[in-house]
MARBA-3410 file (N, C-alpha, C, O; in Angstrom, 1 decimal):
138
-121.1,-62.2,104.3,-120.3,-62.4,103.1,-121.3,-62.5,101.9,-122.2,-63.3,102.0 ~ -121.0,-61.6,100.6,-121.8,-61.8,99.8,-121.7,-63.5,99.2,-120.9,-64.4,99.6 ~ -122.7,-63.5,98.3,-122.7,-64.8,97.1,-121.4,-65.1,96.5,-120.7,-66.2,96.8 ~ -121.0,-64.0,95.6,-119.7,-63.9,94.9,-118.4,-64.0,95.5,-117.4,-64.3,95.0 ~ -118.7,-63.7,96.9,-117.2,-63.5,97.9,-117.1,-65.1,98.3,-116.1,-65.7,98.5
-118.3,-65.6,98.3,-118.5,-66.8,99.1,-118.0,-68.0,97.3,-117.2,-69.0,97.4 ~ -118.7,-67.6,96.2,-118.6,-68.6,95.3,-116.6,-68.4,95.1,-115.9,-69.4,94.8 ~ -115.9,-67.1,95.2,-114.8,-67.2,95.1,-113.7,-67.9,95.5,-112.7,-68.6,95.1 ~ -114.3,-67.2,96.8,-113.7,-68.1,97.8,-113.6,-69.9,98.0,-112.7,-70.5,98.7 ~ -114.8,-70.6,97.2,-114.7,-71.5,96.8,-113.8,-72.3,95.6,-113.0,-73.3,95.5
-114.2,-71.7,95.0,-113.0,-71.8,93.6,-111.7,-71.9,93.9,-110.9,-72.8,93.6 ~ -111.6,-71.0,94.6,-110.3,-70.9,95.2,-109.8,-72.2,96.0,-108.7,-72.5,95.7 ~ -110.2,-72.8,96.4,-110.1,-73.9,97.9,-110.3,-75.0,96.9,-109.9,-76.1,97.3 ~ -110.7,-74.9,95.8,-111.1,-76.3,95.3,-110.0,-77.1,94.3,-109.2,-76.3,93.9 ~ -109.9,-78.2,94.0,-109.0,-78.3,93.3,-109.7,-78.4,91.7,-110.9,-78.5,91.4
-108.5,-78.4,90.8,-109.4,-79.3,89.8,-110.2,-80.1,89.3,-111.0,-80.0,88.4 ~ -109.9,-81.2,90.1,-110.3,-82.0,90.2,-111.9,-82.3,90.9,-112.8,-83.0,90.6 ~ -111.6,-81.1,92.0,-113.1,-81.1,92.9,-114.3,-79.8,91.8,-115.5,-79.9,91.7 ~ -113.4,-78.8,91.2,-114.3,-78.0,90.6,-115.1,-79.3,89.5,-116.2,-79.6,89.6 ~ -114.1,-79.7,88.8,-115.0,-80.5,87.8,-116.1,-81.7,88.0,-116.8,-82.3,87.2
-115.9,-81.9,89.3,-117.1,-82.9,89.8,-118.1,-82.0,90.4,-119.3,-82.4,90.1 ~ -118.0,-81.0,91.0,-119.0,-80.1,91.0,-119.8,-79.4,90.2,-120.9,-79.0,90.6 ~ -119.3,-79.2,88.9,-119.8,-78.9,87.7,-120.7,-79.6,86.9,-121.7,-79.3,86.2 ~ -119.9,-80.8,87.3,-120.4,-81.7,86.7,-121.6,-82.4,87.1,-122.5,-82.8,86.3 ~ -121.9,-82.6,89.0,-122.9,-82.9,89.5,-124.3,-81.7,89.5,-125.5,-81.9,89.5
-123.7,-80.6,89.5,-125.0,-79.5,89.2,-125.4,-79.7,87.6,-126.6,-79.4,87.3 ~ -124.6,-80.1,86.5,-125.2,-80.0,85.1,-126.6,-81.0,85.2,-127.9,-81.0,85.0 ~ -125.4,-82.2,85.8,-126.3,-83.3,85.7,-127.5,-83.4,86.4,-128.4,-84.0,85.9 ~ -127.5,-82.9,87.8,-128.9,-82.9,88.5,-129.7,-82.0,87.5,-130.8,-82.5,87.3 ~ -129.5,-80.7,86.8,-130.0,-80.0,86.0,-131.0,-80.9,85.4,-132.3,-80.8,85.4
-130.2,-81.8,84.7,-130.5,-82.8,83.6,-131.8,-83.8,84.0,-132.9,-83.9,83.3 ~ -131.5,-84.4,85.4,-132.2,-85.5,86.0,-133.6,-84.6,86.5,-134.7,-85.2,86.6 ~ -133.3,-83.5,86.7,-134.6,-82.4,87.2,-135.8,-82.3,85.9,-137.0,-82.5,86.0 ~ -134.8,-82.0,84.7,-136.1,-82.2,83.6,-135.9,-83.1,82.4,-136.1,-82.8,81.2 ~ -135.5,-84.3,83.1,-135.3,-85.4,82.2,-137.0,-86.1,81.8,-137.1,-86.6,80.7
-138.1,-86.1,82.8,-139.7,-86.4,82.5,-140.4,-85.6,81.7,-141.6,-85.7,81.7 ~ -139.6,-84.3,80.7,-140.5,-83.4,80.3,-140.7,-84.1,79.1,-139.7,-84.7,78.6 ~ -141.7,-84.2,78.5,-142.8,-84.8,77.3,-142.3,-83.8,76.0,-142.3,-84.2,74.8 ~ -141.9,-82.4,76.3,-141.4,-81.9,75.3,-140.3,-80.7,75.6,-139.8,-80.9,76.7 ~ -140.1,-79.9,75.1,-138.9,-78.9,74.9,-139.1,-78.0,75.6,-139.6,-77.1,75.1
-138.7,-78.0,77.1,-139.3,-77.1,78.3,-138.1,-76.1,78.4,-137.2,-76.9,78.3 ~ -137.8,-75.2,78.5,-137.4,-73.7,78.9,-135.9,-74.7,80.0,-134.7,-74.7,79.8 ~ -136.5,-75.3,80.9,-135.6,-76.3,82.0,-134.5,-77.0,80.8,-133.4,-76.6,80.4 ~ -135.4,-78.2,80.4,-134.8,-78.7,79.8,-133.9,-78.2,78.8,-133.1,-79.0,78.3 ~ -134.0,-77.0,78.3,-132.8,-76.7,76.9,-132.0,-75.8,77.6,-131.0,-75.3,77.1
-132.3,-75.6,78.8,-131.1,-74.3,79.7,-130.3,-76.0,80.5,-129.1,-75.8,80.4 ~ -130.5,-76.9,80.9,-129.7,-77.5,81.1,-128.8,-78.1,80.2,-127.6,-78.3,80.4 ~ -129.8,-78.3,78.8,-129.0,-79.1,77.5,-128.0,-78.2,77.2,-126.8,-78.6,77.0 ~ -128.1,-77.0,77.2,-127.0,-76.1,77.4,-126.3,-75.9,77.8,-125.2,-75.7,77.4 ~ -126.5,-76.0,79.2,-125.5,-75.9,80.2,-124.4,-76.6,80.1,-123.3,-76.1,80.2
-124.6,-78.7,79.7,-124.1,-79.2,79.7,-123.0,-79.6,78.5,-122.0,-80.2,78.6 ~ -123.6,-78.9,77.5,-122.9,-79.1,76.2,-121.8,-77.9,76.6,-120.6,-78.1,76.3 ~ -122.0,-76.3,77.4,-121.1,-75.8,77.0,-120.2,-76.3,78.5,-119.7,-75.2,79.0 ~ -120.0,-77.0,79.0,-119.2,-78.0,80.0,-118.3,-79.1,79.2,-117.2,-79.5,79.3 ~ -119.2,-79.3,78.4,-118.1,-80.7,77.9,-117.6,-79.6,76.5,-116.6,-80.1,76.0
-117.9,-78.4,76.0,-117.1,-77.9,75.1,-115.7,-77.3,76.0,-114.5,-77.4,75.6 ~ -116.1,-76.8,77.0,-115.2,-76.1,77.6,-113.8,-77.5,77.8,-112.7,-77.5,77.3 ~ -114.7,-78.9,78.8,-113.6,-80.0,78.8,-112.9,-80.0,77.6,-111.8,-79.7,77.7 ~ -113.5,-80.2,76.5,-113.0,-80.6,75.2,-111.6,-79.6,75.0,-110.4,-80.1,74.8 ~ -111.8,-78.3,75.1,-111.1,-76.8,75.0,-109.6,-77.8,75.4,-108.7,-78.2,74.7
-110.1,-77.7,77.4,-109.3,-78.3,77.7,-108.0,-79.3,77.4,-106.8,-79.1,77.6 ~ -108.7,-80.1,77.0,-108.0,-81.9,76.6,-107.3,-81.0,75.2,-106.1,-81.2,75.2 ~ -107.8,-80.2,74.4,-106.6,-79.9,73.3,-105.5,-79.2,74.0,-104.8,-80.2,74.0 ~ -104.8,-78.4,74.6,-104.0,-78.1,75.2,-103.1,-78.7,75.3,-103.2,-79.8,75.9 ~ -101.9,-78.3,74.6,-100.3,-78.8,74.8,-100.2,-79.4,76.2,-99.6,-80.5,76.5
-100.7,-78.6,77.0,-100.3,-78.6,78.7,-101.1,-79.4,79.2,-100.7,-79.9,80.3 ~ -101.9,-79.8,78.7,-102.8,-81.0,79.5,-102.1,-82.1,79.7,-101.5,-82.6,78.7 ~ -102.1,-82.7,81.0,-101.3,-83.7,81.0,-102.1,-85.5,81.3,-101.6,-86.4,82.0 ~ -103.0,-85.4,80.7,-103.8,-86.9,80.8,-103.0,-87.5,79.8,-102.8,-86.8,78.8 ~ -102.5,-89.0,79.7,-102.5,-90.1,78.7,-102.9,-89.7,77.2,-104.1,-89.5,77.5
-102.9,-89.4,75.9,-103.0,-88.9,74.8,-104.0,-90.0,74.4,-105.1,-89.5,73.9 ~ -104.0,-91.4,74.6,-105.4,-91.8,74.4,-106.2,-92.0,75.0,-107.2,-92.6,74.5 ~ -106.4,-91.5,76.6,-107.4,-91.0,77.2,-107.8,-89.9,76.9,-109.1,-89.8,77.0 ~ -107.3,-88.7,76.5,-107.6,-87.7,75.7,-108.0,-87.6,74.5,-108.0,-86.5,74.1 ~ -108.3,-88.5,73.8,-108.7,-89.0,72.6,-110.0,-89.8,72.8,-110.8,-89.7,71.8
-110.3,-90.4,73.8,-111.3,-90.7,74.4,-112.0,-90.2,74.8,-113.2,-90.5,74.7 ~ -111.6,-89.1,75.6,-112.6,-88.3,75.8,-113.1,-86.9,75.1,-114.0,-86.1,75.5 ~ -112.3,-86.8,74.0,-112.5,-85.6,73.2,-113.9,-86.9,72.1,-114.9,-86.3,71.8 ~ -113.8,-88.1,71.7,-114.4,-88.8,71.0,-115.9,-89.1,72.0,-116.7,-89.9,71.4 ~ -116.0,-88.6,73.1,-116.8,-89.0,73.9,-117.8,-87.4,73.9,-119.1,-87.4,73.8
-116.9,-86.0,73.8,-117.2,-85.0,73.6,-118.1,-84.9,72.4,-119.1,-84.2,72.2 ~ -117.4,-85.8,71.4,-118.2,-85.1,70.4,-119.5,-85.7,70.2,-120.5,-85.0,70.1 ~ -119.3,-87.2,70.2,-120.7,-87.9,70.9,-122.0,-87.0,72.0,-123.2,-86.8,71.7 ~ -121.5,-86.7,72.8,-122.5,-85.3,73.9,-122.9,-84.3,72.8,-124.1,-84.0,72.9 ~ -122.1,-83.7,71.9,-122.7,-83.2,71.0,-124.0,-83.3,70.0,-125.1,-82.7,70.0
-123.4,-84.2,69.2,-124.6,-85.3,68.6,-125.7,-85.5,69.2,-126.7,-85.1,68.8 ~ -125.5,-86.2,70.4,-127.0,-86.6,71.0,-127.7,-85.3,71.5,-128.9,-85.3,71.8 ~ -126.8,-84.0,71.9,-127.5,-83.0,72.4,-128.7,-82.3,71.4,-129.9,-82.0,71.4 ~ -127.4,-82.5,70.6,-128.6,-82.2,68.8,-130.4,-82.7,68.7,-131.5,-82.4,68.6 ~ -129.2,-84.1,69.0,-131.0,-85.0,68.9,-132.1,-84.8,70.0,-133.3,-84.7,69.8
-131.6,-84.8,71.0,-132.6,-84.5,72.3,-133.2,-82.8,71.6,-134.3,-82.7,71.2 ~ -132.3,-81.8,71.6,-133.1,-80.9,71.6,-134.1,-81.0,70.1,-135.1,-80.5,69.8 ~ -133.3,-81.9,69.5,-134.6,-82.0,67.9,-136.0,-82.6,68.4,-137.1,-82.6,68.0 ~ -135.5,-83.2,69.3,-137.1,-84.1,69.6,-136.9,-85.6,69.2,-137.8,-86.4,69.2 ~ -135.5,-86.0,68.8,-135.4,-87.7,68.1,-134.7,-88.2,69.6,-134.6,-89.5,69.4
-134.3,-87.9,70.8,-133.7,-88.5,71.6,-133.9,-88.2,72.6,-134.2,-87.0,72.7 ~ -134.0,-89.0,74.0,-134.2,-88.4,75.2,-132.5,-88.3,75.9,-131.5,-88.9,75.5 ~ -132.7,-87.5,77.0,-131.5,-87.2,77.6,-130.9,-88.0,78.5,-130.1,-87.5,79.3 ~ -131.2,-89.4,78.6,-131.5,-90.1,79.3,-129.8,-91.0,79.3,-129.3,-91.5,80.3 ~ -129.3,-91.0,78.1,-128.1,-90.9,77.7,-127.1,-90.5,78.2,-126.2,-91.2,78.7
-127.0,-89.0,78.2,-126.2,-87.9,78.7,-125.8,-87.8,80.3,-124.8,-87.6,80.9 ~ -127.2,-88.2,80.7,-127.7,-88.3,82.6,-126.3,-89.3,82.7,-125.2,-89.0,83.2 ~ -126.7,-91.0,81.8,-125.8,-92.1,81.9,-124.3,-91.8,82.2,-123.6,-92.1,83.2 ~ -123.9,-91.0,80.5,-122.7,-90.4,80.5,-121.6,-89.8,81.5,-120.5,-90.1,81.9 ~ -122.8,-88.4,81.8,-122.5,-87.5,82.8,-122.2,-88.4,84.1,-121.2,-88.2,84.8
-122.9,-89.3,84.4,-122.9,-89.9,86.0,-121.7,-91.0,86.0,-121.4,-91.4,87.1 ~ -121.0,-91.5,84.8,-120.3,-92.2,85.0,-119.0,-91.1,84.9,-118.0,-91.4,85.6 ~ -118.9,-90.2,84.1,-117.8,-89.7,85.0,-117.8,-89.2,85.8,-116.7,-88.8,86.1 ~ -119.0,-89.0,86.6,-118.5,-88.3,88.3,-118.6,-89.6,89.2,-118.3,-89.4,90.4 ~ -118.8,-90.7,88.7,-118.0,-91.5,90.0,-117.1,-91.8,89.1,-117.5,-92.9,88.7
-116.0,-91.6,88.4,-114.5,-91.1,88.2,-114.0,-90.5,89.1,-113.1,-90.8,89.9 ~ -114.6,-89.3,89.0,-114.0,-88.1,89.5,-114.3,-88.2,91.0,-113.5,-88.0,91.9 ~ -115.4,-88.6,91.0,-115.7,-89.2,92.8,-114.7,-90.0,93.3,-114.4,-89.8,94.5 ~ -114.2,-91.0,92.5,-112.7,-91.8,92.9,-111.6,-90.9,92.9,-110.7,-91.3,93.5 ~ -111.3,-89.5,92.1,-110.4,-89.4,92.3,-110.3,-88.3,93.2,-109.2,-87.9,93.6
-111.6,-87.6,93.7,-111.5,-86.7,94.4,-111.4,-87.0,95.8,-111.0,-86.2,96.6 ~ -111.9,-88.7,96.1,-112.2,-89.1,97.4,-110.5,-89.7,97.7,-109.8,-89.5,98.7 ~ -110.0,-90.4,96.6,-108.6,-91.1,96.6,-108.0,-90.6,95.2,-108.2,-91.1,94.1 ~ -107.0,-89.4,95.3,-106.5,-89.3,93.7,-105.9,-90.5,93.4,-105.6,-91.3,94.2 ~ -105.5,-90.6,92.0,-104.8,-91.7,91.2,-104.2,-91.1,90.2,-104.4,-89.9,90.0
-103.4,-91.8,89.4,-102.8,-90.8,88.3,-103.6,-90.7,86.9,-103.6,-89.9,86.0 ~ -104.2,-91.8,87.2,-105.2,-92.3,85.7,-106.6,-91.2,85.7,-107.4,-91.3,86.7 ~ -106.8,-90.2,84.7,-108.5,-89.9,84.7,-109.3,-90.6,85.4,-109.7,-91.7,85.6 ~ -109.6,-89.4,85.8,-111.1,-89.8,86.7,-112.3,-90.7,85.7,-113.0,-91.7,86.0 ~ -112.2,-90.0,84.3,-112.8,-89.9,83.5,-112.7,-91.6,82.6,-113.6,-92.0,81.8
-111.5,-92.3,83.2,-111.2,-93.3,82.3,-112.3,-94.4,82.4,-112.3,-95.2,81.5 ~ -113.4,-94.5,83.5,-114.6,-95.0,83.4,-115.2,-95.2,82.4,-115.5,-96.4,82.0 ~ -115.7,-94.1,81.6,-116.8,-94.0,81.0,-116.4,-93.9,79.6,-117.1,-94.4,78.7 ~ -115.1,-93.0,79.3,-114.6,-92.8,77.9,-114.5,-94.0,76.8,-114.9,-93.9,75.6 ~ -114.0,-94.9,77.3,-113.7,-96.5,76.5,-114.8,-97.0,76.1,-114.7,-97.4,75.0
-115.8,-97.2,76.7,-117.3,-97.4,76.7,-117.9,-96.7,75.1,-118.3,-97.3,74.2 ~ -117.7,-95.1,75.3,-118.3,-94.3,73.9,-117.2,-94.6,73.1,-117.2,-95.8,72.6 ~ -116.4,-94.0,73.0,-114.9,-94.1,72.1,-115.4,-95.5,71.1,-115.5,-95.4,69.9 ~ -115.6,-96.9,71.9,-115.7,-97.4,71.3,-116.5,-97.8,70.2,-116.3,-98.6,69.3 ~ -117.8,-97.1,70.4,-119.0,-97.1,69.6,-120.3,-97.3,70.8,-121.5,-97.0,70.6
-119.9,-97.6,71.7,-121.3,-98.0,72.1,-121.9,-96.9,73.0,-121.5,-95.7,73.1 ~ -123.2,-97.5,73.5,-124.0,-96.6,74.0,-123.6,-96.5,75.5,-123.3,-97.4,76.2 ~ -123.8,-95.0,75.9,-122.8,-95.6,77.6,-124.3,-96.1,78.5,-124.2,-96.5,79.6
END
């Protein structure tokens, strides 16, 4: 079986829920792989990338009529989105390390790790959103 028959086939079997913790644990190991680089490594701006266009894509998501999360968890996490932004900014300017994002990113996959292991009705995501949303640093 090729790569593609084999990645399809996964997609397929996966839920929502399991795709987005997978996603989310490959960005972030991305992240944690060239999180010691001293400056602007080829690694590190293909993961800073990676990860921003993940949380754009989430973000896409959460606006959707059809999305059915709580309206101020979706607000939370679109406020959490734009934050990943900003700091992506600064990491790739050279004023911030990514050390942040690693934080961010890892607290919602053990969200999503709770919800993939035991679903619930509440976001996986509701961990970590309240935390930024509110101003602080996650």
């Amino acid at each position: 079986m090729s790569v593609g028959h084999y990645q399809e086939r996964q997609a397929l079997a996966e839920s929502p829920r399991q795709r987005e913790h997978r996603l989310f644990a490959d960005v972030t190991s991305a992240l944690e792989q060239a999180r010691h680089a001293t400056f602007m490594t080829p690694e590190l701006s293909a993961a800073l990338v990676r990860n921003q266009q993940l949380w754009d894509a989430l973000m896409v998501d959460l606006s959707h009529d059809d999305n059915q999360l709580p309206g101020d968890l979706k607000g939370q996490l679109m406020s959490l989105g734009m934050w990943v932004t900003r700091h992506t900014n600064e990491v790739l300017g050279g004023r911030a390390k990514v050390d942040a994002l690693i934080d961010v990113n890892s607290s919602i996959l053990r969200g999503l790790t709770d919800t993939v292991t035991a679903p619930r009705t509440a976001s996986a995501a509701a961990t970590a959103a309240p935390m930024v949303a509110a101003g602080a640093a996650p």
